[in-house]
C-alpha positions as MATLAB code, in Angstrom:
seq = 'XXXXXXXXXXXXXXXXXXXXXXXXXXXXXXXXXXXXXXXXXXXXXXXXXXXXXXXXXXXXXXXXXXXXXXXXXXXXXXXXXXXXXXXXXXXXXXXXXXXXXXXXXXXXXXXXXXXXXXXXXXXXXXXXXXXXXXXXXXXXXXXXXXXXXXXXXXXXXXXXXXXXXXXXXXXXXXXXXXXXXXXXXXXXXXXXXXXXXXXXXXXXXXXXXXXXXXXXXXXXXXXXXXXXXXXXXXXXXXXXXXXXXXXXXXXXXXXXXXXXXXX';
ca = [
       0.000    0.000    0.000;
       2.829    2.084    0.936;
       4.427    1.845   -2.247;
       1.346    1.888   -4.168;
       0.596    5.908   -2.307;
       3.999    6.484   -3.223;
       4.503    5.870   -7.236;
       1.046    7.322   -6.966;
       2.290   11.059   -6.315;
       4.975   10.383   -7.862;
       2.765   10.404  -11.207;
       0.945   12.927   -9.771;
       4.056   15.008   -9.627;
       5.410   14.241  -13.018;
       2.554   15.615  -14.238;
       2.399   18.818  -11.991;
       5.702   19.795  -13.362;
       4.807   18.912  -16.763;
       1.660   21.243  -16.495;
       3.647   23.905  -14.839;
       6.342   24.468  -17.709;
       3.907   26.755  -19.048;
       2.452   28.784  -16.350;
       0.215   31.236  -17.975;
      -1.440   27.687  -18.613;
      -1.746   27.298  -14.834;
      -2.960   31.216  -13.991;
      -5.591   31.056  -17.011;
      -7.195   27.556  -15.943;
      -6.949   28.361  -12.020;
      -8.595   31.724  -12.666;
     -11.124   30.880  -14.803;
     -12.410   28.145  -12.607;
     -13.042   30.813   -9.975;
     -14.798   32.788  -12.480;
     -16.838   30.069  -13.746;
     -18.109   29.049  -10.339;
     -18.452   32.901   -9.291;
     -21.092   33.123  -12.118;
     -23.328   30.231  -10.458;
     -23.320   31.874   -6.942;
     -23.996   35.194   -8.998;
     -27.230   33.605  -10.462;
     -28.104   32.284   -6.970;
     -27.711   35.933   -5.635;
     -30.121   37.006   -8.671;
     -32.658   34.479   -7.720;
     -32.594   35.168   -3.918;
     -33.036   38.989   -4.126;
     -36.371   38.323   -5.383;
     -37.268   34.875   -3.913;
     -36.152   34.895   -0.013;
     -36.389   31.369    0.145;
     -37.077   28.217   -1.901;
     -38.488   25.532    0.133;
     -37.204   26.524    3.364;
     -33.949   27.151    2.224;
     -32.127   30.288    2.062;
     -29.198   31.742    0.432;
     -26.183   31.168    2.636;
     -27.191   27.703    3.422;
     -27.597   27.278   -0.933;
     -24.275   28.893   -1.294;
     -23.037   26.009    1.203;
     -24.474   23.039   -0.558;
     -23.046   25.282   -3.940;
     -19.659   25.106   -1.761;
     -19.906   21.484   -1.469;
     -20.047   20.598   -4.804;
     -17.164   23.059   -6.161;
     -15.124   21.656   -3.346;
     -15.435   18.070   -4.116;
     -15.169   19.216   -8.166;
     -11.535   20.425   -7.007;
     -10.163   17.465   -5.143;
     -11.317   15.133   -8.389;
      -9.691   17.837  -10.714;
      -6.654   17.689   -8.902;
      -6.556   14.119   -8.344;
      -8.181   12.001  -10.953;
      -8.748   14.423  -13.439;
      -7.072   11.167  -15.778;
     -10.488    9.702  -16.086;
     -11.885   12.067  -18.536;
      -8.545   10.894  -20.659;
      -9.671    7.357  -20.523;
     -11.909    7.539  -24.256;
      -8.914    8.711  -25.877;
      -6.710    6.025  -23.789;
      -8.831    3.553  -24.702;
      -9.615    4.134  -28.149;
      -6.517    4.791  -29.945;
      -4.738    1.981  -27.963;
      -2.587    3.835  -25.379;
      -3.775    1.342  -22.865;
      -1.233   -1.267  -24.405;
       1.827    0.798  -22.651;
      -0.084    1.314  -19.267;
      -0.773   -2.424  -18.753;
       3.138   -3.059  -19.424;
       3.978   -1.363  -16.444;
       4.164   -2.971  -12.814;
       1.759   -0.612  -11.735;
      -2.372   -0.733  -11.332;
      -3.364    0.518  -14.742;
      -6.617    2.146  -12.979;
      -4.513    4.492  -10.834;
      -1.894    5.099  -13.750;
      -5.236    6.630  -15.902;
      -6.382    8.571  -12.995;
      -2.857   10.323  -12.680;
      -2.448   10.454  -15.956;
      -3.445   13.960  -16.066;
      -3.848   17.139  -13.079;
      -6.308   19.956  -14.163;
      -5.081   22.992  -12.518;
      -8.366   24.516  -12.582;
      -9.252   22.418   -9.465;
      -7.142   24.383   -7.680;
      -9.757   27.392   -8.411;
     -12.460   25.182   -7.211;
     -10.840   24.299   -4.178;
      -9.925   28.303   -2.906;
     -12.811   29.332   -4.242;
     -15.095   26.226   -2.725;
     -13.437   26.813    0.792;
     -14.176   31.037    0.725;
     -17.582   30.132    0.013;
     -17.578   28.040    3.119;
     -16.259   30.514    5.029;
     -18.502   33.069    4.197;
     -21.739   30.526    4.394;
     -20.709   29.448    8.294;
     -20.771   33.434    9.479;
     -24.203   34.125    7.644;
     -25.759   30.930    8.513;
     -28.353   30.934   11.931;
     -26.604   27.908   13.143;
     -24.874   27.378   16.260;
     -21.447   25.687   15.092;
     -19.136   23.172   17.511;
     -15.803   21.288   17.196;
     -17.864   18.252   16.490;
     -20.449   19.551   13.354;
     -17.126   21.302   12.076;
     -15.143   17.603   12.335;
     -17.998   16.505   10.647;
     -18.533   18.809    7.581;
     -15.018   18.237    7.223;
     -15.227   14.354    6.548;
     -18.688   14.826    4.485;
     -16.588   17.307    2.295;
     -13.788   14.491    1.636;
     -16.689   11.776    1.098;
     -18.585   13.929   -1.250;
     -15.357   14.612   -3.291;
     -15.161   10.785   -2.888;
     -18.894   10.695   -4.814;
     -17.757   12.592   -7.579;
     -14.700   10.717   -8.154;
     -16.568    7.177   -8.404;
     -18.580    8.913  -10.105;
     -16.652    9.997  -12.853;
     -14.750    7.058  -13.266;
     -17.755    4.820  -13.306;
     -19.433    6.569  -16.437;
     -15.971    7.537  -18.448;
     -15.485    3.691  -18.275;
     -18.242    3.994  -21.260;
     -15.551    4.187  -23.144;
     -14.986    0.327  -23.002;
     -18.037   -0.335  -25.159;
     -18.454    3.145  -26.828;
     -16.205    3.795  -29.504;
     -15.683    7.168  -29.958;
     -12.175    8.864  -28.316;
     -14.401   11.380  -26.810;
     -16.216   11.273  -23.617;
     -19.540   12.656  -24.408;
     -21.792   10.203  -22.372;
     -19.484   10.986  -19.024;
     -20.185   14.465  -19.900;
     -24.028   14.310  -20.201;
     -24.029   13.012  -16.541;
     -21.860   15.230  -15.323;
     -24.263   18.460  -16.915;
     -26.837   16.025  -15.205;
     -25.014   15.650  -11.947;
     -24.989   19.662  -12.087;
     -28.872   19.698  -10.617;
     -27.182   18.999   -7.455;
     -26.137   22.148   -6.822;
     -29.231   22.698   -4.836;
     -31.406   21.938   -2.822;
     -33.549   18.341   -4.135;
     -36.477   19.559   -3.077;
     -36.936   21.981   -5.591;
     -37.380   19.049   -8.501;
     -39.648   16.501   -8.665;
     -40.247   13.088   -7.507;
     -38.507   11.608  -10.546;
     -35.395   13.818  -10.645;
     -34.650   13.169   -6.893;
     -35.267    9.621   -7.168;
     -32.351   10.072  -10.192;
     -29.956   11.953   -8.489;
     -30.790   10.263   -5.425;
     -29.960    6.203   -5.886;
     -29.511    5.926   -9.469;
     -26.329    8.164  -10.400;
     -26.305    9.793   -6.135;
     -25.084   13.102   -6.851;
     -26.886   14.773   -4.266;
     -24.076   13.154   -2.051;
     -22.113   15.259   -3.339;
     -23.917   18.483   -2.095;
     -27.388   18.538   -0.636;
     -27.377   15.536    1.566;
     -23.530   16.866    3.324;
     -25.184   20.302    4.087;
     -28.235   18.750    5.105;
     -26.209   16.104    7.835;
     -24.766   19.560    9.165;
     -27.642   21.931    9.209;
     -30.544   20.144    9.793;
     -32.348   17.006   11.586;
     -34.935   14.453   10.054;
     -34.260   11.941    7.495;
     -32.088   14.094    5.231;
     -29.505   14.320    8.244;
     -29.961   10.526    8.685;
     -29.153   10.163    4.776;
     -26.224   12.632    4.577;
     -24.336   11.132    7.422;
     -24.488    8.020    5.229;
     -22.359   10.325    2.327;
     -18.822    8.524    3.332;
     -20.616    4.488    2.890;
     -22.172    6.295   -0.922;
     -18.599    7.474   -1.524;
     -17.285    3.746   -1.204;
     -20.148    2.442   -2.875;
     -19.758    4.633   -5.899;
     -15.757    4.234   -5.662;
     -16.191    0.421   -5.687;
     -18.877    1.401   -8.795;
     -15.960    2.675  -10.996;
     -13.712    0.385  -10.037;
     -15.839   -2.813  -11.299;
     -17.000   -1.019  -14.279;
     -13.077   -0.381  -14.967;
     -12.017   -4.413  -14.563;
     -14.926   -4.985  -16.580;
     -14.096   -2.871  -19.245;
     -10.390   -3.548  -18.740;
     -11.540   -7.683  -19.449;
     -12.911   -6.920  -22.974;
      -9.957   -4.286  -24.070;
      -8.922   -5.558  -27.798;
      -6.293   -2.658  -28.406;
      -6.460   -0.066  -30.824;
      -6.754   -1.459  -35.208;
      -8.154   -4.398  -36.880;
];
């Protein structure tokens, strides 16, 4: 395991020095991220100066769940962001070298690449926070603090499952680009607020079929609320190894019926 962590950032770091030869690269992608994100809680500001709540919810506490989700978009960007390289991988046969090497070919992909832009996310995810906890009528401890902490890592956890379990399409779709992992990923971009808002059929979606709203709504819920969302959301870190184990599978599986790149 030991060595396994280790080669791990070691790929990582390859490719963080690779990325950072050119760094107007790295000050264009980090600030655009922020700007990108800003826009959302922008539109959520729009909406809440003429709608005070939606549901029960109000803005700080939507700018938290908001928070979640960029936050847990950063650590994946940082980390994994190989697994949107895994059509091209796969497709034109640059698989062959990875499964060569002595080294899990599933962590190789997902270090295969660092997106810079997570970065963005993350300072941008973690101000948001910080401003959300001061507005927020909440009384805060050591212990709901600890707790939003781990939810935070587990919902990051979500996403990364996540993404890995639907760019594995790329096993039985050929095409080198990832447009299916993309289309759930706009999908998985309702849960930036609060489920309630959709209908029956939507929650049930984001809910157990493809749980996104692990990745945001449930997390805040656990720390701001009681009732049966706070039951589900404290259940976020079991969902992250659930949808972790998810891409995983759907990797070997794909990985079992790999033919190479030709004719």
């Amino acid at each position: 395991m030991r060595r396994t962590i280790r080669l791990y950032r070691r790929l990582l770091g390859a490719q963080v020095r690779a990325t950072l030869e050119y760094e107007a690269d790295f000050w264009i992608m980090s600030l655009s991220a922020v700007l990108v994100q800003g826009i959302g809680v922008v539109f959520l500001w729009a909406i809440f100066e003429s709608i005070p709540e939606i549901n029960g919810w109000r803005f700080w506490e939507v700018v938290l769940i908001y928070a979640f989700v960029v936050i847990s978009e950063g650590l994946s960007t940082l980390f994994t962001q190989g697994a949107w390289t895994l059509a091209v991988t796969v497709n034109f046969g640059q698989l062959d070298a990875l499964l060569m090497r002595p080294f899990p070919p599933l962590l190789q992909v997902l270090s295969s690449e660092v997106g810079f832009n997570g970065l963005g996310n993350l300072v941008l995810g973690i101000g948001l926070v910080a401003a959300a906890v001061r507005h927020v009528d909440f009384t805060w401890s050591p212990g709901r603090i600890a707790l939003g902490v781990i939810l935070v890592i587990a919902a990051a956890g979500v996403k990364i499952g996540l993404n890995l379990l639907t760019n594995c399409a790329a096993f039985w779709l050929r095409s080198p680009y990832s447009m299916f992992a993309f289309s759930m990923h706009t999908f998985g971009e309702l849960a930036r607020f609060p489920i309630t808002i959709y209908g029956l059929g939507v929650r049930i979606a984001i809910t157990a079929v493809l749980p996104y709203a692990f990745m945001s709504y449930f997390p805040a819920a656990a720390v701001l609320s009681d009732g049966t969302a706070r039951l589900l959301g404290l259940l976020t870190p079991l969902v992250a190894i659930y949808c972790l184990w998810l891409g995983a599978t759907a990797f070997r599986l794909g990985l079992s019926r790999y033919e190479s790149s030709g004719h």
